[in-house]
N, C-alpha and C positions, 0 to 999 in steps of 0.2 A: 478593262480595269485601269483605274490611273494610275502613272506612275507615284511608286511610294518611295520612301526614303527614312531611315529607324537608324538614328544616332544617338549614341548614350553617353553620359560620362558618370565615373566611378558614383556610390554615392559617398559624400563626405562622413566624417565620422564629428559628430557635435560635443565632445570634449572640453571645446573653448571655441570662441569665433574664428572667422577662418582668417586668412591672410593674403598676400599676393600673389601667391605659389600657387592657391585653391581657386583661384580667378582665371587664371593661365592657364587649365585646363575646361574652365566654363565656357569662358571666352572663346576658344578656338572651335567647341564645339556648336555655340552659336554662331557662331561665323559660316562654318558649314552646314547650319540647318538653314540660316536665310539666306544662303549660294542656293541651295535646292529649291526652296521655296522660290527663288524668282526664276529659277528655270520652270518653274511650273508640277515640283514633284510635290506631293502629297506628303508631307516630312511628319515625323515623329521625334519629339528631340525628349529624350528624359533624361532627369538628373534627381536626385533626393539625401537622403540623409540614413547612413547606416548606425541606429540608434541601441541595438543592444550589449551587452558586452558586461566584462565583470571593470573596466576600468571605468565604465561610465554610471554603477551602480557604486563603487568609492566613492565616484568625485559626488555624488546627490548627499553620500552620506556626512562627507563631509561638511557637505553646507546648508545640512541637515533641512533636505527635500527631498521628496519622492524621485526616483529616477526619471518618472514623466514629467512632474512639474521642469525637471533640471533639464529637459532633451525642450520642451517644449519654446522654454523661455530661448535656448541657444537657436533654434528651428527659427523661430520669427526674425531673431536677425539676418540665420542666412536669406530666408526671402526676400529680406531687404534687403539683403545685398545686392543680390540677381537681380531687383527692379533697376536698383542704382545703377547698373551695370546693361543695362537693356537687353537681358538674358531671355529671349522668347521660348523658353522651353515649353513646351506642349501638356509635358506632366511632370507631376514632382512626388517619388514617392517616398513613403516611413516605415521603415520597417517594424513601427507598432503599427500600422494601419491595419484595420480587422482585419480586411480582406488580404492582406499579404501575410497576415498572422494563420488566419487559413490555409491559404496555399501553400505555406511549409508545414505545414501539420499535413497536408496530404500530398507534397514532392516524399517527406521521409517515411512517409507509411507505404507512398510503394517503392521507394529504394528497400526498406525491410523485406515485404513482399517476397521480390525479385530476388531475394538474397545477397542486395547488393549491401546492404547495412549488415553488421552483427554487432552483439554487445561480449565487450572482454575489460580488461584493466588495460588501463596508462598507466605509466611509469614514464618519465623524460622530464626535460629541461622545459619550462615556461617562462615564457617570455610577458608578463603584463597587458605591457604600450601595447605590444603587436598580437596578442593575444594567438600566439604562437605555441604549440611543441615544440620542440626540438630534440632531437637524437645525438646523442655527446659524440658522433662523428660530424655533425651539424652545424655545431657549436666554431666560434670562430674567436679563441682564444678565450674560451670556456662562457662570451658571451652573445648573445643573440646574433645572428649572421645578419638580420637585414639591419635592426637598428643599434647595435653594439652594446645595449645597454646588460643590465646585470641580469643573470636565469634564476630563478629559483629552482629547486626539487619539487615534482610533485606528484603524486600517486592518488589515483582516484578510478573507478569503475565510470567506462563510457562503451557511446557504440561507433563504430567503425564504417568508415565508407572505404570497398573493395577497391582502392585506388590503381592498388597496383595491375589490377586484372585488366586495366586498360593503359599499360605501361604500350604495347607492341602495338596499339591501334592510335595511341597518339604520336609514335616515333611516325607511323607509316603519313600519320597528317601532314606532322611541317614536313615530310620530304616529298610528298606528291603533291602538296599548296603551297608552294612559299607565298603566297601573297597573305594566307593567314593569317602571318605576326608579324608586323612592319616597325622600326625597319628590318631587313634582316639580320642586324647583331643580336635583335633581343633572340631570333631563333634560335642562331647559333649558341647562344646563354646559354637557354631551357633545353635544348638538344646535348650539350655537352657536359653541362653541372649537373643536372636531373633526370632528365628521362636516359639517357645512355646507360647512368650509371644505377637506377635502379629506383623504382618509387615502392616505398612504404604505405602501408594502407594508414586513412587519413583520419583522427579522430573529430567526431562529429554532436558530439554531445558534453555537457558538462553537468557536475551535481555541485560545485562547490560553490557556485552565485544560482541565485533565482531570475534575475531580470534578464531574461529573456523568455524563447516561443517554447511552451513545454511539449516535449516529446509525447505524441498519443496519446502511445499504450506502454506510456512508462513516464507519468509524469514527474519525479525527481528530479530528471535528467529535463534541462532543457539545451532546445538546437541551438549548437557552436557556428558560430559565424562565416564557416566555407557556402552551408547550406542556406543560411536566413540572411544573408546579406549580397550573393552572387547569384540567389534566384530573383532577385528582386529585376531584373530585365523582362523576364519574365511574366512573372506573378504581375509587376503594373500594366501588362496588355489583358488581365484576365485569365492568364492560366489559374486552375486547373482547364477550363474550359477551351478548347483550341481552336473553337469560331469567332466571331468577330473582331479585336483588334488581332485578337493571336493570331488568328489567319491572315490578315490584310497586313500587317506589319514584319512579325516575324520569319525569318529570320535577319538580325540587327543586320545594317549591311557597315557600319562602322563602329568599335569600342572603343571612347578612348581612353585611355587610363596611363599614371605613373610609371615611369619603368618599375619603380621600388613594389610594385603589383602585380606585374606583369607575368609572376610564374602561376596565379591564385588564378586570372584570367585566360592564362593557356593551357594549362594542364588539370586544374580541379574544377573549372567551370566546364569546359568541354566535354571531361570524363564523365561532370554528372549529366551531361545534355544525352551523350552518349547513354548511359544508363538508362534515361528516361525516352530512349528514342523520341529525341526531338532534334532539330536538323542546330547546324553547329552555325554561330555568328560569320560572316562572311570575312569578317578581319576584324583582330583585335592591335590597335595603334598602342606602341609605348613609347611616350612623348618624353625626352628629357624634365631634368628639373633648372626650375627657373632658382640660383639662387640668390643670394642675399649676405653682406656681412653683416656678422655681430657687434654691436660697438656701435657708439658714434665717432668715428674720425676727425680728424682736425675739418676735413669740409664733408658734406654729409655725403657719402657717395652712394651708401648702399642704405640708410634706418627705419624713415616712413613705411611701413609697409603696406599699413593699415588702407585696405581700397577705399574706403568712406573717406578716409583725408584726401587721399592722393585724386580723387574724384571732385569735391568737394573744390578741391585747388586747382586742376588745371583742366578741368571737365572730362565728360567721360570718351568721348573719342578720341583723346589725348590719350588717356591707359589706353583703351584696345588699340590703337596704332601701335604703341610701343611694346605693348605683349608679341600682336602677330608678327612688328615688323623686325623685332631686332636680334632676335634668334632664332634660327632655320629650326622648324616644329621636326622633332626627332632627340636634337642637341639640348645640352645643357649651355644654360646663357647666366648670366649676373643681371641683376639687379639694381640697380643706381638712383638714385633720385638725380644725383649729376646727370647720368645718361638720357634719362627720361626727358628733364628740360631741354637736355642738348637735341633730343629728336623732335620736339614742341618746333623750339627754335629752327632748326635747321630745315625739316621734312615740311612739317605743316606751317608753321608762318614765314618762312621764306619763301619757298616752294611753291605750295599749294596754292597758301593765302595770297599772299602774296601773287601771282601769278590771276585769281582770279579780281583783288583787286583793280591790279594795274587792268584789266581786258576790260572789267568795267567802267574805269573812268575813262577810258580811251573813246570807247564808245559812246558813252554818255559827252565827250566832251565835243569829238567831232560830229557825231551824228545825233544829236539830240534829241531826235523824234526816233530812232531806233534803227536800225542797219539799212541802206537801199536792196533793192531788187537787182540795180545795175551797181556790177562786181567786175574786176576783169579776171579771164579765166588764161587769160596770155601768160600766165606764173601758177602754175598747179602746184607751186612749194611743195613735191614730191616724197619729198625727203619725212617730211611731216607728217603729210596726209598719210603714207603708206605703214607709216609708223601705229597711228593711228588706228587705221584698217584693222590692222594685223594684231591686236593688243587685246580683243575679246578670246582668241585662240589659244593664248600666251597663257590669260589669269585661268582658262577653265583647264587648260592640260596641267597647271601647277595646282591650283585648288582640287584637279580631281586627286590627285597627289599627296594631298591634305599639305600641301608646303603653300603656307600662307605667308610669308616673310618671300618665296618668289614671285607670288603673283603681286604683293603690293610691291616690288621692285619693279615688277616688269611696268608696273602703273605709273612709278615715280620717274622711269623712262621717257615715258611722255609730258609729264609735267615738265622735268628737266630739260627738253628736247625744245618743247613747248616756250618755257624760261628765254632761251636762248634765242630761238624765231623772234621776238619780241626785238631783243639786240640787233638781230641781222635786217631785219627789213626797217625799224627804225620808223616808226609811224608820225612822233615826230616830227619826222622830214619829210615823209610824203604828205602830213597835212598842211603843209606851207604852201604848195603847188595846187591849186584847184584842178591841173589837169590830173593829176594823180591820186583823185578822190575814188575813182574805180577800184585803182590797184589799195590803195586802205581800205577800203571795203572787205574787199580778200582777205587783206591780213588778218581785221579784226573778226574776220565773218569765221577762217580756219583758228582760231581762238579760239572762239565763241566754241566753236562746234567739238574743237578737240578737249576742252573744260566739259561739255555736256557726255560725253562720252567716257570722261572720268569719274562723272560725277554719278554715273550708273553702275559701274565696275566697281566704288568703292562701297557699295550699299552693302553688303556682308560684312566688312570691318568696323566704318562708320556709322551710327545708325541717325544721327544729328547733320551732319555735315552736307549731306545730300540738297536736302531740302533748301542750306543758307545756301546752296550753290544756283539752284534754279529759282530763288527770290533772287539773288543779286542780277541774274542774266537774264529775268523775265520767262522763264521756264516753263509752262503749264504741267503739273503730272497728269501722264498717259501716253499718248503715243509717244512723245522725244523721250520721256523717261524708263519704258518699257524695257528690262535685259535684253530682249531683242534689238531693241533698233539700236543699241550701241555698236550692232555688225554692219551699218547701214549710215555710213557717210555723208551728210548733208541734209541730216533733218532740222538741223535748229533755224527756229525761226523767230526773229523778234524785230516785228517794225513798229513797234511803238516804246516808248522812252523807257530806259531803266531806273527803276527807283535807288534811291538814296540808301546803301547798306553799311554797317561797322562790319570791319575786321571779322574774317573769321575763326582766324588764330593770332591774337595779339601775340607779338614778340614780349617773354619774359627776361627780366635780369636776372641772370643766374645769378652773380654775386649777390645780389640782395634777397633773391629766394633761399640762396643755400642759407647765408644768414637768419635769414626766418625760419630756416627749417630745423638750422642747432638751438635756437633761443625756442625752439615748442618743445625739443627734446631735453634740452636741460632745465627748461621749468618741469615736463613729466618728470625727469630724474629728480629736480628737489623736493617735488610732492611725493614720490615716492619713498624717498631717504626719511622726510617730515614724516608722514604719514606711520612707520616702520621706527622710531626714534621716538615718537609720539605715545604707541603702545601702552599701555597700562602695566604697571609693575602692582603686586602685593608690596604692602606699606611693612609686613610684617618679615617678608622676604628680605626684602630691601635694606632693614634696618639690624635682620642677622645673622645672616649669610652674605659669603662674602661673593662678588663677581665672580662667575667660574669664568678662570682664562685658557679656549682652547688653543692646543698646537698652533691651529691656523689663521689665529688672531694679530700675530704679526706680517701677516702676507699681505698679498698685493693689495689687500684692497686698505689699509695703512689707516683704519680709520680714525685713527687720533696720530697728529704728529709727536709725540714722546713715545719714550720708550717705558711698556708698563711695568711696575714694581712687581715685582713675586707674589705671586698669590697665595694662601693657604689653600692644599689642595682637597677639597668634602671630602668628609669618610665616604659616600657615597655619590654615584655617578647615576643619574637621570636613564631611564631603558625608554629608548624607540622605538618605534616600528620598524618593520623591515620597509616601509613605502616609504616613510619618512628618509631613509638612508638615501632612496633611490631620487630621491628628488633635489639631490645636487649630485651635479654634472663634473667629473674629474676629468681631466685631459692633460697630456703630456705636451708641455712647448718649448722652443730649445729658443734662449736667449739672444737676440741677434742685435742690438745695440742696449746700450744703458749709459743714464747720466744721473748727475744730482738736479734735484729739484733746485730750483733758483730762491734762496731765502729761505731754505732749509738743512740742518745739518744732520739731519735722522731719514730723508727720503730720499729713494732711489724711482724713478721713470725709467721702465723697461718695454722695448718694442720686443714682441713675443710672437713668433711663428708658431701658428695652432693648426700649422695643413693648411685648411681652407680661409683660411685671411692671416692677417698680425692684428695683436690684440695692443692695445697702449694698458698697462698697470702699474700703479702706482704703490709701490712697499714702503713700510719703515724698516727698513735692515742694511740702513748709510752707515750704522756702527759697527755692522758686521761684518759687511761685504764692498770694495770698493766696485765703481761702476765697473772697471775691466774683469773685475776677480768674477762676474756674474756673463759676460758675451760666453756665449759657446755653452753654458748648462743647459740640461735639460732638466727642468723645474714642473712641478704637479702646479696645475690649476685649477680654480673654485671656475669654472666656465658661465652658469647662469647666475650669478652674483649681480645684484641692480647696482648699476653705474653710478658713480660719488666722483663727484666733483672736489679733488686735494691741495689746496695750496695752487688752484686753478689749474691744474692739468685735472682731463679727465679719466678715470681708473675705470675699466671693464673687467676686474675680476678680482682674485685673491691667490696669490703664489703661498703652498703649504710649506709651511717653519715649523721645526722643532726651537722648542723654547728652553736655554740652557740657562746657567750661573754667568755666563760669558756670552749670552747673547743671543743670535738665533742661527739656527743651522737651517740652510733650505732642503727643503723634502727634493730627492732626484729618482731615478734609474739605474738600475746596476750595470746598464747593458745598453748600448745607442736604440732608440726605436723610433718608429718615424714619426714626425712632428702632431699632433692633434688625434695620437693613438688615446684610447679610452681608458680611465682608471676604474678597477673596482673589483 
């Protein structure tokens, strides 16, 4: 039988489009399916889209579509995304797709069976976004422990998967496999948070939304997201049925997924494999999160996120280099559109490009019909060649690794090594001397050869760059390009002239990119602001009721410079939803500079520590508060607040004011807590 190879990644949940953080796990997992594929394994790569749920049957209703039209329409941009991104995945599955719809209709009929389901009542803490229980020992300052956001109460008849009954067969896993959950901190996680201290059986049904897979033989109830979204590895080889791909495939031999996933991956995926005796994934990866600031900054360091743009701008092996290359797969790394260019510039068009540039015009210049036969071999340039040698070894013991940020270093090794050869021999000066047309031969020939050899090792990251590399050098694909012969020193051959190529990574001007990049963000911000300003008022509202001014209307986001007059307060107050509440973000940030706005005597500019970035906001409460009386609070923030442009500083949010006779008092903390703690 051939060698096989079954890589998965999570499937995404269709909510809204995805972002750069959701590519970061595509990416890497395409990376490792076309490493296998050109070692010659039989790969299986799948990815899809986890479509059911009670937050994705709101968001259709809200924009008043069926929840399929609403998954479908978000479904086709991820595919294009993937295309844009030269995602080769093998299959892509839906968790409405029939046949997956089937196959959890019969995983939970024989967990029922088996005894391993039962039906009783919940009662606990939900969680929405996360579509979570939780247990008020659970609770992490009464809200959600993975995503922080607010619980609700909720009580409802469901049925149950016997989780706990495999509490002692998954402790006995990670400690006779540590290779199961890489790397090992996340073991250590789920070993010492969870499984040590005791698992609760897992509720597995819901009656309080309809969209989703209805349970059997109890159709009210349909399957909760542990079962119809983590069989889906599964179910797309074909299970129920466990011949054809389920046989040749399964079991996966890599998972990769989010740490923020990784306990649903190792402890309730397993437990139900176990339940259904079928054999357990051979390793499940929890990769860091790539992040990102909020805000646009004085220069854009962290905004673009969007991969269509960022693709669109600097093409697509520019992002996958900078996904796999700039933070070791495991860690958490940042995000930058600075950073990003600076690797453009530095790695690929200095380096790279660069590098095979100069090989070709050197070539093309002295030898103009193409490299001779007679080389001198009196200068083995050691140093080089062995470097070279030895650099197929390098990338497969790091990629088997899944550390794709060390194999493309151990690559950029030779580039850089390479770079430098160029300096030391000085071609040059050995084309001035006709006796020394042998020894340039050499040089250019150990060039040639060390660039071919790159240029096959990067074919998992790059899926474009290959190819400009074996036109610029006269390349044929197949034997010189083969993964093999990259182990095999001295196969490039090109005696006849090289054609005429551009650039393969033009050098960018950062200064005038980042430039471009705040002038596309601050026209989104003022189509956004227009747009939202623009709104339609009732003519009758308008003309007899007065403004309702709330608390938080003097805060950061200061969006009129005066200060506003007293309102009459309505005999009565507008009732929301409880969703509606949840949809702005409170956060705690403690003041670390502040000034006056320049040609302003009502604004204050305050740099605000939120945790994980500073935020720039812009208040009217210069009458209230001087800049100093404000360094050092700890002030409430409106956190997803769309960005407004004030008196030309730009404001990312809104600091909560109570509105007095005397002015505005800022909303704080009775008690220091640490910086970008969550309100609510």
């Amino acid at each position: 039988m051939d060698k096989t190879f079954y890589i998965t990644t999570p499937i995404y949940y269709p909510s809204d489009k995805l972002h750069i953080g959701h590519s970061y796990t595509t990416v890497a997992a395409d990376a490792m399916a076309r490493y296998k594929r050109l070692q010659g394994f039989d790969v299986m790569f799948l990815t899809g889209t986890d479509e059911h749920g009670q937050k994705i049957q709101r968001k259709a209703e809200d924009k008043g579509v069926t929840p399929q039209a609403y998954v479908d329409h978000i479904v086709d941009g991820i595919k294009e995304l993937w295309q844009l991104l030269d995602i080769s995945y093998d299959r892509f599955i839906r968790t409405t797709d029939e046949d997956h719809v089937k196959a959890i209709q019969d995983i939970f009929q024989k967990l029922y069976d088996k005894g391993d389901i039962y039906k009783s009542e919940y009662e606990g803490w939900y969680c929405t976004p996360c579509e979570s229980f939780w247990t008020e020992t659970q609770l992490v300052d009464h809200k959600c422990p993975d995503c922080h956001r607010p619980v609700e109460k909720a009580k409802e008849e469901s049925y149950f998967f016997r989780l706990s009954k495999y509490q002692d067969a998954l402790i006995s896993l990670f400690e006779e496999h540590p290779d199961f959950i890489q790397p090992v901190a996340r073991a250590n996680e789920m070993l010492n948070n969870f499984l040590r201290p005791g698992l609760e059986d897992l509720c597995v049904s819901r009656t309080t939304f309809d969209w989703g897979v209805p349970v059997p033989f109890d159709p009210k109830h349909v399957v909760y997201v542990w079962i119809d979204a983590l069989s889906n590895y599964i179910t797309a080889l074909g299970y129920p049925s466990l011949t054809g791909d389920m046989a040749r495939y399964w079991p996966a031999d890599v998972q990769l997924v989010g740490k923020e996933i990784v306990r649903f991956h190792t402890i309730i995926w397993p437990a139900m494999l176990m339940a259904l005796d079928i054999p357990l994934p051979r390793q499940v990866y929890g990769h860091g999160w790539l992040l990102f600031k909020d805000g646009k900054m004085s220069k854009s360091k962290g905004n673009v996120i969007d991969p269509v743009v960022l693709c669109e701008k600097y093409g697509v092996d520019a992002v996958r280099y900078f996904l796999l290359r700039e933070v070791p797969f495991g860690s958490d790394g940042i995000f930058s559109n600075e950073a990003l260019i600076s690797r453009i510039n530095s790695d690929l068009a200095n380096d790279l490009g660069n590098l095979v540039s100069r090989t070709a015009a050197m070539i093309s210049k002295y030898f103009p019909s193409g490299l001779p036969a007679d080389r001198l071999a009196a200068h083995p340039d050691s140093e080089l060649v062995d470097l070279v040698r030895e650099l197929p070894d390098k990338v497969e013991a790091a990629m088997d690794q899944l550390q794709f940020s060390t194999a493309l270093a151990e690559i950029w090794k030779v580039v850089g090594r390479s770079n430098k050869y160029i300096d030391e021999t000085a071609p040059w000066v050995l084309a001035k001397n006709e006796s020394d047309a042998p020894r340039l031969a050499t040089v250019l020939y150990n060039l040639a050869e060390s660039i071919r050899v790159v240029s096959i090792l990067v074919q998992p990251f790059l899926t474009h760059t290959p190819a400009k590399i074996w036109s610029a050098l006269a390349i044929p694909p197949g034997e010189q390009t083969a993964w093999e012969s990259a182990r095999t020193y001295g196969l490039y051959q090109a005696a006849a002239a090289l054609p005429k190529t551009d650039p393969i990574f033009p050098r960018i001007d950062i200064a005038k990119e980042i430039a471009a990049l705040d002038a596309m963000l601050q026209a989104q911000a003022e189509a956004a602001a227009a747009a939202t300003s623009a709104a339609p008022t009732s003519k009758d509202e308008s003309a007899t009721k007065p403004a309702a001014q709330p608390a938080s209307s003097a805060g950061a986001s200061a969006q009129k410079d005066q200060t506003p007059a007293p309102e009459a307060v309505p005999e009565g107050v507008a009732l929301i939803e409880f969703d509606d509440f949840l949809k702005v973000n409170l956060k705690v940030g403690t003041v670390k500079s502040c000034e006056k706005v320049a040609g302003s005597d009502k604004l204050l500019c305050s740099q605000i520590d939120m945790g994980s970035e500073v935020r720039q906001i812009v208040s009217g409460i210069a009458q209230s508060y001087a800049p100093e009386d404000m360094v050092g609070k700890q002030v409430i923030v409106v956190t997803n607040l769309k960005p407004r442009k004030i008196r030309g500083a730009m404001s990312h949010g809104m600091i909560l004011c109570a509105t007095t006779e005397t002015g505005y008092k800022v909303l704080t903390v009775d008690a220091p807590v640490p910086s970008g703690s969550e309100v609510g």
